[in-house]
C-alpha positions in Angstrom: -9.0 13.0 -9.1 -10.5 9.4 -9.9 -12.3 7.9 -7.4 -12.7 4.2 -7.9 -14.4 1.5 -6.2 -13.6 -2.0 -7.5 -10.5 -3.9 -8.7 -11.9 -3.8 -12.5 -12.1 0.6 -12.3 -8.7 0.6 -10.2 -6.9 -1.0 -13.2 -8.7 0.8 -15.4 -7.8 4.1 -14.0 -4.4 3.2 -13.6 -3.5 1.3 -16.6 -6.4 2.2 -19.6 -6.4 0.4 -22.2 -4.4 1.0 -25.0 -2.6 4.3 -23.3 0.8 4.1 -22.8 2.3 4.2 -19.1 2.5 7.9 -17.7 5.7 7.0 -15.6 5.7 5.6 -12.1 2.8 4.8 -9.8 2.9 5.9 -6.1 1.4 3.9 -3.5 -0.3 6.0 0.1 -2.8 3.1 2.3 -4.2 4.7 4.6 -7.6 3.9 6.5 -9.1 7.2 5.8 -10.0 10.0 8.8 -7.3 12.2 7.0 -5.2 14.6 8.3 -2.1 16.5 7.1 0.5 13.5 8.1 -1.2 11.4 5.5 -1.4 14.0 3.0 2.3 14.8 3.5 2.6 11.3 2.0 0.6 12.1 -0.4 2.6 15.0 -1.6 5.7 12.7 -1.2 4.3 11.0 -3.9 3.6 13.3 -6.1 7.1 14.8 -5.7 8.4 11.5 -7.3 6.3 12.3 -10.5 4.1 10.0 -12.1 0.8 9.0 -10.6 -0.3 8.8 -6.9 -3.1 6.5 -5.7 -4.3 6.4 -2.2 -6.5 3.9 -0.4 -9.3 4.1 2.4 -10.1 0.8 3.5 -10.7 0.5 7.3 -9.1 -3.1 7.5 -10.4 -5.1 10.5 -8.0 -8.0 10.4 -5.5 -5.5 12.2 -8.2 -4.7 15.0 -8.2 -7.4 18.1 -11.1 -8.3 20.2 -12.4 -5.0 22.6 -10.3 -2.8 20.0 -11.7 0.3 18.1 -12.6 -0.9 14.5 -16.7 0.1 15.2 -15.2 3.0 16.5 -12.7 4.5 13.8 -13.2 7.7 12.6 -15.0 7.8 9.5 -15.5 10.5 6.6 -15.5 9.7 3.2 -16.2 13.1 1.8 -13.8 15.0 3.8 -11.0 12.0 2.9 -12.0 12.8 -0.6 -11.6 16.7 -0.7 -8.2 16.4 1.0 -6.5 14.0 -1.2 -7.7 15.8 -4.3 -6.4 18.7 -2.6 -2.9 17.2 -2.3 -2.4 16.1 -5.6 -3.7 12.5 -5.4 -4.8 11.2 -9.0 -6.9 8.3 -8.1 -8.5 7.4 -4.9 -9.2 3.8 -4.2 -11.9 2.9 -2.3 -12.1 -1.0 -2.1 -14.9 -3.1 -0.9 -14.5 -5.6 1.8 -15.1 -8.7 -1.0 -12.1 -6.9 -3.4 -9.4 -7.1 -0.4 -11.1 -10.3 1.2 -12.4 -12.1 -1.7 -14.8 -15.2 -0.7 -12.5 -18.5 0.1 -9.6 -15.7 0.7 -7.3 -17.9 3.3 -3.9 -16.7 3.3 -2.4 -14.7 6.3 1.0 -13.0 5.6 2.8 -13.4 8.7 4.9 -10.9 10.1 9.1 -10.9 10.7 8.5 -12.2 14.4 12.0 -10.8 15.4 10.3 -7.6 14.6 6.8 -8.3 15.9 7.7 -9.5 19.4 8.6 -6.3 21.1 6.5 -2.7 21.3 3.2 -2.8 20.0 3.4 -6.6 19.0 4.2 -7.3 22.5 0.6 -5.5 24.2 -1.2 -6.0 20.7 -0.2 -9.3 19.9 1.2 -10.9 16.5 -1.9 -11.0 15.0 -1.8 -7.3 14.6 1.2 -7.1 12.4 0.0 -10.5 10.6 -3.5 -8.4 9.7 -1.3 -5.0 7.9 1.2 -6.9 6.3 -1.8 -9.1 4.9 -3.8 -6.3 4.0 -0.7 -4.9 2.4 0.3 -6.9 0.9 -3.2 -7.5 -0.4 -3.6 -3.8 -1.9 0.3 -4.0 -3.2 -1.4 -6.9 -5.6 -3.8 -4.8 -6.8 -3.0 -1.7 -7.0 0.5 -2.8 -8.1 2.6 0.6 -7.5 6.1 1.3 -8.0 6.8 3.2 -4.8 4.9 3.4 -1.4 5.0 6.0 1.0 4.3 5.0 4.8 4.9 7.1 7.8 7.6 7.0 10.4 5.2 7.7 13.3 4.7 4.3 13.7 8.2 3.0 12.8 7.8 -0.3 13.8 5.0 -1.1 11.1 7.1 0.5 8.7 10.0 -1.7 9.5 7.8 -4.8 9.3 6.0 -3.6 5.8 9.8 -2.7 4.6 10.8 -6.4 5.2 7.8 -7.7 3.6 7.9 -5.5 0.7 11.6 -6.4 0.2 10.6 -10.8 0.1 7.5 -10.2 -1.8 7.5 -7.4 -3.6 11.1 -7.1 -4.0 10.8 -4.3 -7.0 9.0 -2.1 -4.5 10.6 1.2 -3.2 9.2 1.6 0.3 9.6 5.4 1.2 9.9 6.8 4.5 8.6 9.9 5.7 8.5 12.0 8.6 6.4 12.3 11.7 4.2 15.4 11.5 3.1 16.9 14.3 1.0 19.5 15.7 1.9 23.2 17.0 2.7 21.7 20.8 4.5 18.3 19.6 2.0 15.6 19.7 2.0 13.4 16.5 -1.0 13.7 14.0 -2.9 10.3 14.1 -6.6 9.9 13.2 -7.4 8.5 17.0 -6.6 12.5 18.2 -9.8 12.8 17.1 -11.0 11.2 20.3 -9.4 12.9 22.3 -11.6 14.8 24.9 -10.1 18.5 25.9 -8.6 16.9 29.1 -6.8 14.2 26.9 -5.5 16.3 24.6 -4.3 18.2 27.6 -2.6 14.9 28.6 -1.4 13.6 25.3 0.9 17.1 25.3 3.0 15.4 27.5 4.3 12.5 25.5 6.3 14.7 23.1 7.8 16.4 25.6 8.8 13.4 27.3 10.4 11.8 24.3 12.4 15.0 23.7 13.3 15.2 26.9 14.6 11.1 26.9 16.2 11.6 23.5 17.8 14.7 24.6 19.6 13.1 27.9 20.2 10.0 26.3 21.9 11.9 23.2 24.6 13.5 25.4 25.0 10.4 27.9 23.7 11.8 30.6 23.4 9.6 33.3 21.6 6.1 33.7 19.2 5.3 30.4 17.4 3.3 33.1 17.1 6.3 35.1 16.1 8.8 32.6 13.3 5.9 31.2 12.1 5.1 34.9 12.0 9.4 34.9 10.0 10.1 31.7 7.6 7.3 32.6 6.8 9.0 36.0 6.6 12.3 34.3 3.6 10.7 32.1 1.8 9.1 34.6 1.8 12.0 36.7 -0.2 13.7 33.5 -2.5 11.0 34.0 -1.6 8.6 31.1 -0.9 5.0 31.3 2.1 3.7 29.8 2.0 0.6 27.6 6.1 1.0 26.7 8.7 3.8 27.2 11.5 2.2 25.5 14.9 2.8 23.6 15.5 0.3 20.5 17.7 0.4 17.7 16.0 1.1 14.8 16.8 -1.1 12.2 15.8 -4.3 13.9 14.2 -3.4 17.0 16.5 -4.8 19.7 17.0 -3.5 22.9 19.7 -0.4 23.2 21.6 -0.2 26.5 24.2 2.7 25.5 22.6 5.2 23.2 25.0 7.6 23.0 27.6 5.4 21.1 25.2 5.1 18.5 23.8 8.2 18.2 26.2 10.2 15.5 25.0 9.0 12.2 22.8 11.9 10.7 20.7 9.2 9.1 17.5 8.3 11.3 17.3 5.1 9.5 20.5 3.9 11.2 19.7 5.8 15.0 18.4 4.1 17.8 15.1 5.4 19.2 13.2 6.0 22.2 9.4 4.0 21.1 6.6 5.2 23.5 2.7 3.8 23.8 0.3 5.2 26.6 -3.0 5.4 26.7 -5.8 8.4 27.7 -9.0 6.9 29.6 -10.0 6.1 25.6 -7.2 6.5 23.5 -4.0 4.7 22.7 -0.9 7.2 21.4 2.1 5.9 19.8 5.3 8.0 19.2 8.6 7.4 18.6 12.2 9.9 18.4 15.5 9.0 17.1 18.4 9.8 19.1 20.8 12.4 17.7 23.9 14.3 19.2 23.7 17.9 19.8 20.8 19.9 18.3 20.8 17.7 14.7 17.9 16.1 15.8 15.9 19.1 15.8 16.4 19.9 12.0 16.5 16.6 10.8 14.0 14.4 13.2 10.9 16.9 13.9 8.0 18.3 11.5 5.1 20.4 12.6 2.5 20.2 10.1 3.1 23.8 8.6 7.2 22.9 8.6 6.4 19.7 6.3 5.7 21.4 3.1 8.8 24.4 4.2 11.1 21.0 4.4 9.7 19.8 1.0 10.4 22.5 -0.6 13.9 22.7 0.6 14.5 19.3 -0.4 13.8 19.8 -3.4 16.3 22.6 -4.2 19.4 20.9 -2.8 
């Protein structure tokens, strides 16, 4: 693996002079403090063929004010051993001035129909506005053919797809599933502070969202009822809910009747249950799409030890 440090070694590792192109280039951003989610898009990459760059650049035009940029895990080395590890060919580690040149003054604002709701609502739009700047930013430089971005947070990946799609529009934006630990909870780089008790805590969001997906699935009952349900079951483990919504998936807009959309095998096209709650320190985001009968189980959930068994049967069908 290449690590590289400047736009002038990027293209240079990515596009040498004189050599001729050894097939696609695969995209993975990330903002480092690594764990096997990101490096399951890293091997989703890598599946594709060609070459896979990755980016660590802690980008603070996404942070707002009281928010944890000072505070986001940091660890270059480890980053470094665990992309190499995965297959990555070239690691990209940008300096402030190659993202944000000096005189940089262009924002890349956000769909707002997509921005207004969930984590645009409680984080405001200048959230979105500061990833899809960012990038859009490393998109220009790095130039890929393909990205890979997570479905953990499904709404940034819906908001990235759209601006992909009207600025990039030769740019394959590929989704891939949540992975999650042993007990559920979704791999994110804020678990890492996550005192015993939170984590303790934080158990309880999967298990509400399976629980919520599951009722809603069959139509049992009120959806009102079964939200106003899970929400009580996480504050009585002590977290504070920010949203405990269902949404349909492609354009984020309110689902009354779940279960009448809830048959197509593709989670693309399901509507979702969207969670955010927050530990004393931590904010957790999480999201499950809505399937009939037990589908959603072999097509919706990954434990980090199941990713590379679904991979691999992937690849043989």
């Amino acid at each position: 693996m290449i690590t590289v440090r400047s736009q002038s070694e990027l293209e240079e590792a990515i596009r040498p002079t004189g050599m001729a192109s050894n097939g696609p280039i695969g995209f993975v951003p990330t903002m480092g403090s690594l764990h096997q989610g990101h490096l399951s898009l890293v091997r989703s990459s890598v599946a594709e063929g060609g070459m896979t760059v990755a980016s660590v650049f802690v980008n603070p035009t996404q942070f707002g004010p009281g928010e944890d940029f000072d505070a986001y895990p940091r660890d270059e080395a480890t980053d470094s051993e665990l992309l190499e590890s995965a297959g990555c060919d070239v690691l990209f580690l940008p300096r402030f001035e190659d993202v944000y040149p000096e005189g940089f003054a262009t924002t890349v604002l956000a769909d707002r129909s997509l921005t207004g709701v969930l984590c645009g609502r409680s984080r405001g739009d200048s959230h979105f506005d500061g990833v899809t700047t960012v990038v859009a930013r490393l998109f220009g430089l790095v130039r890929p053919d393909f990205a890979c971005f997570g479905e953990k947070d499904w709404q940034q990946l819906r908001i990235v797809t759209r601006m992909a799609s009207d600025l990039h529009p030769s740019l394959r934006i590929i989704p891939c599933p949540t992975v999650r630990e042993p007990d559920g909870l979704a791999m994110s780089s804020r678990n890492a502070n996550l005192s015993d008790a939170e984590r303790s805590q934080a158990a309880a969001l999967p298990a509400a969202l399976r629980s919520l997906a599951d009722a809603a699935s069959q139509g049992e009952g009120n959806p009102a009822v079964a939200l106003g349900a899970a929400s009580a079951r996480l504050n009585e483990a002590g977290l504070e809910v920010d949203y405990l919504e269902i949404r349909h998936a492609d354009d984020l807009t309110s689902c009354a009747d779940p279960a009448r959309h809830s048959c197509d095998a593709d989670p693309a096209h399901l509507p979702r249950v969207f969670v955010a709650a927050r530990t004393e320190r931590t904010r957790l985001i999480d999201n499950e799409p809505i399937f009939t009968g037990s589908t959603r189980f072999r097509t919706s959930h990954q434990t980090a030890k199941g990713a590379a068994t679904a991979r691999r049967a992937a690849s043989t069908t």
